[in-house]
DRENDOVEX-324231 format. One record per residue (C-alpha): residue number from 1; residue in one letter; x, y, z. Coordinates in nm, 2 decimals, always signed. Example, Ala and Ser with C-alpha at 12.3 -4.5 7.8 and 13.67 -1.06 7.14 Angstrom:
vexke, nufi, px, py, pz
1, A, +1.23, -0.45, +0.78
2, S, +1.37, -0.11, +0.71
This chain:
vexke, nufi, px, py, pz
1, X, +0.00, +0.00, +0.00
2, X, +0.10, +0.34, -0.10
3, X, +0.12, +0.58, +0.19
4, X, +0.04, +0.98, +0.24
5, X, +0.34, +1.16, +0.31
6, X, +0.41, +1.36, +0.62
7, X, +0.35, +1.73, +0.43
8, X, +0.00, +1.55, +0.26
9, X, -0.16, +1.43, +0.58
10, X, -0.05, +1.80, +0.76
11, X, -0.19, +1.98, +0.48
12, X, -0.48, +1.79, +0.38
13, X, -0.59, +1.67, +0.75
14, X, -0.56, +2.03, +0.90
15, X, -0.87, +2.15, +1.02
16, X, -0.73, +2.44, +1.25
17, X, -0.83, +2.82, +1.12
18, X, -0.53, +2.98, +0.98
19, X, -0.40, +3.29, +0.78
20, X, -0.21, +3.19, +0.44
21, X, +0.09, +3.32, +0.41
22, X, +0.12, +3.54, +0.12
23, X, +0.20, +3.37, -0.21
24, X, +0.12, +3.04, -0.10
25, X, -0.19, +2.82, -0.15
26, X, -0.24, +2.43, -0.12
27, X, -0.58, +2.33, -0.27
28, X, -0.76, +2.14, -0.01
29, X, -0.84, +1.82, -0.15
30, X, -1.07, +1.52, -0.03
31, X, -0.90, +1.23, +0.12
32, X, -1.04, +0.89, +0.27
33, X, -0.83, +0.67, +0.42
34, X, -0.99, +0.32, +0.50
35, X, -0.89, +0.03, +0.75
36, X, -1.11, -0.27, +0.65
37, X, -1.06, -0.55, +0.96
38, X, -1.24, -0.94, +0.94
39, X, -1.41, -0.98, +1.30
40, X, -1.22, -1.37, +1.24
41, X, -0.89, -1.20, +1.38
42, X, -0.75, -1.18, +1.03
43, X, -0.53, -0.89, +0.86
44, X, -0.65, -0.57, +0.83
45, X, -0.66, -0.43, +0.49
46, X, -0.60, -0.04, +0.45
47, X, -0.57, +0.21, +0.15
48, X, -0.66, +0.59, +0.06
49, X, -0.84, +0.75, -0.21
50, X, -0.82, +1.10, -0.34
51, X, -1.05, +1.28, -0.51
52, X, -1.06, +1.24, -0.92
53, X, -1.20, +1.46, -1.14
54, X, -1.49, +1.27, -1.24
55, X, -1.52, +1.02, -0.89
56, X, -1.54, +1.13, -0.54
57, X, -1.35, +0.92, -0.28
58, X, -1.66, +0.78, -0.12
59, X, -1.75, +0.63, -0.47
60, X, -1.40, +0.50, -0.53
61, X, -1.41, +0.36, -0.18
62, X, -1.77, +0.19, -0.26
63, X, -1.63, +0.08, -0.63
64, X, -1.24, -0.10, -0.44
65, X, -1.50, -0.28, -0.12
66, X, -1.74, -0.39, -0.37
67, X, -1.46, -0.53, -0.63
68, X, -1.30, -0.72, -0.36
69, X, -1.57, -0.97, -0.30
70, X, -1.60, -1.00, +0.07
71, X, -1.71, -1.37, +0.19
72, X, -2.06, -1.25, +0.30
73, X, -2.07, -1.52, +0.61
74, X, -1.81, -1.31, +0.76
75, X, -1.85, -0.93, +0.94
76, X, -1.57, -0.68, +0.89
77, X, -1.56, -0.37, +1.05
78, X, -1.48, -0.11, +0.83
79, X, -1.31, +0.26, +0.93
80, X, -1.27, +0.57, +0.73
81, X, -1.09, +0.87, +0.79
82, X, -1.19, +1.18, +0.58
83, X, -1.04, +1.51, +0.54
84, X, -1.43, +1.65, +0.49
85, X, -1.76, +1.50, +0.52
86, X, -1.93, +1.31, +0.28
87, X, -2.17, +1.54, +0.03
88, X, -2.51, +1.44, +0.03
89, X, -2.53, +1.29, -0.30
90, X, -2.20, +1.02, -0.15
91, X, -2.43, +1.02, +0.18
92, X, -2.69, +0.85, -0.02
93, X, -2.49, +0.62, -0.20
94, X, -2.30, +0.52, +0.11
95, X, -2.62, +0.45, +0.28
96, X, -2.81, +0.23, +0.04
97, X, -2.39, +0.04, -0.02
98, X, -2.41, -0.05, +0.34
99, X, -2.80, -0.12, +0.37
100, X, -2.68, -0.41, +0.10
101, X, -2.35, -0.48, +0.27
102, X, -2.49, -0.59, +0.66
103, X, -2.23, -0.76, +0.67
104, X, -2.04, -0.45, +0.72
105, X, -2.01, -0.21, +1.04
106, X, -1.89, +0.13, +0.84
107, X, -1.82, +0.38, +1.04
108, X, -1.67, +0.73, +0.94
109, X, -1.46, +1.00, +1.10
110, X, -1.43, +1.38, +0.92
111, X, -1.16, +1.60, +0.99
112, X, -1.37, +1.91, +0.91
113, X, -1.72, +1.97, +0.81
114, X, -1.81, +2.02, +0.45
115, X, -2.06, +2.34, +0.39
116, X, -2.21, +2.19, +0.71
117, X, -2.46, +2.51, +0.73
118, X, -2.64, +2.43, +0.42
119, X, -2.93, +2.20, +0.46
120, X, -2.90, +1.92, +0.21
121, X, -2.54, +1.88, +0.36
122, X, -2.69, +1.85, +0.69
123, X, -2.96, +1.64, +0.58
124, X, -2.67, +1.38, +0.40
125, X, -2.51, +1.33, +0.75
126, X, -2.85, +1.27, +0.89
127, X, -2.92, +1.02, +0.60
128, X, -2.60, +0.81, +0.71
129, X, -2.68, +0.84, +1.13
130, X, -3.05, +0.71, +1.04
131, X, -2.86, +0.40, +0.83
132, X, -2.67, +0.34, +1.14
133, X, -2.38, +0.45, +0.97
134, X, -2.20, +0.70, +1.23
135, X, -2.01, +0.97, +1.17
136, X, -1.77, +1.19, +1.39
137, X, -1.48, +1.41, +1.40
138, X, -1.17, +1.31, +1.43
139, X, -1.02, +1.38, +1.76
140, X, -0.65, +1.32, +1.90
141, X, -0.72, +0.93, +1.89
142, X, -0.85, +0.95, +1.55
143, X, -0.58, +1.16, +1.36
144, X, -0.30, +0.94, +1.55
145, X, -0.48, +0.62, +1.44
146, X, -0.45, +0.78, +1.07
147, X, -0.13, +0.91, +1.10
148, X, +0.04, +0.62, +1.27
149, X, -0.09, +0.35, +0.96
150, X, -0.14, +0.60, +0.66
151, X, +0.17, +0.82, +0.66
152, X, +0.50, +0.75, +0.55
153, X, +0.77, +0.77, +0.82
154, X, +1.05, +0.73, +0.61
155, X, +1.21, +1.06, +0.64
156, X, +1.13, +1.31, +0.91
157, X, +0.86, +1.57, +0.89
158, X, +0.92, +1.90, +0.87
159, X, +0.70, +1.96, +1.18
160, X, +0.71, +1.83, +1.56
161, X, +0.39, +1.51, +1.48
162, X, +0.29, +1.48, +1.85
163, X, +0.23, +1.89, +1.87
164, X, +0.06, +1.86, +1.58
165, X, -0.17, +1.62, +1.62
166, X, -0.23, +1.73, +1.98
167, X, -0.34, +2.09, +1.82
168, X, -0.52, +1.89, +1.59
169, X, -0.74, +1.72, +1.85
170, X, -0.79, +2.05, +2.01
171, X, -0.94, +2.21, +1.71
172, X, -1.16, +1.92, +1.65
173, X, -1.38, +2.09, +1.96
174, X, -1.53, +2.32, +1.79
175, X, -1.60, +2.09, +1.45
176, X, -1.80, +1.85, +1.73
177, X, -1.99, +2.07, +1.87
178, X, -2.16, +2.19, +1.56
179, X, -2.17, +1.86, +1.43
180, X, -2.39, +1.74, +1.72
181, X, -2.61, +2.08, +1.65
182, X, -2.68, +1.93, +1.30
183, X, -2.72, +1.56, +1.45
């Protein structure tokens, strides 16, 4: 498996308010970054999507679970990490994937909140909690989980990873908050 790399995860993962610096922009892109486990004890399986021009990652997520064929006598818990929520039109299709998957316990953790103040966006994330699919913000355990088995540690990062994702944790607060408003 292909992994993010240290300046990817930082940039794309960041969900703390901050001023640009002048003459320097990063497009913020959508990544999902999924841990499929078998309940049996087996291997976990992970990967990471991000966004194509014509195929949002929750589709290319569906499209890679569905081609692999799970034995459907077995349960797998399924996690996904996500640099926004899912759009309502992925919200539905991830809800009626999982209504024909029961054998799978999908659950889904956003680093930040996409246009969470317009209603059909609020409604999406309402779709998925009423198909028992939840979804949450990361917190401190969440972004360590992702950065611990989806980054690259080969060389070191350019940042100090335990303050980061400590300030990352802490800024998640807020993103709760007015997610359980919209819940």
């Amino acid at each position: 498996m292909s992994l993010l790399t240290a300046e990817t995860f930082s940039l794309q993962f960041n969900n703390r308010r901050q001023r640009r610096k002048k003459g320097t922009y990063y497009p913020k892109r959508t990544y999902l970054c999924y841990q499929l486990t078998p309940r049996n004890g087996s291997t976990p399986t992970r990967g990471y999507f991000k966004n194509k021009k014509n195929c949002h990652v929750e589709i290319c997520f569906i499209d890679k679970i569905a081609s692999m064929e799970l034995d459907k006598t077995q349960c797998y818990d399924v996690t996904c990490y996500l640099t926004w929520s899912p759009c309502p039109s992925c919200a539905q299709k991830l809800a009626a994937f999982a209504k024909a998957q029961d054998h799978l316990n999908l659950r889904i953790f956003a680093s930040r909140l996409y246009y969470h103040w317009r209603r059909s966006y609020q409604k999406g994330l309402q779709l998925l909690w009423e198909s028992q699919i939840p979804v949450e913000v990361m917190g401190l355990p969440e972004f360590t989980d992702c950065w611990e088995n989806f980054v690259d540690h080969g060389k070191p990062p350019p940042f100090n990873p335990s303050e980061k994702l400590q300030k990352l944790g802490e800024a998640s607060q807020s993103i709760k908050r007015r997610l359980e408003r919209i819940k």
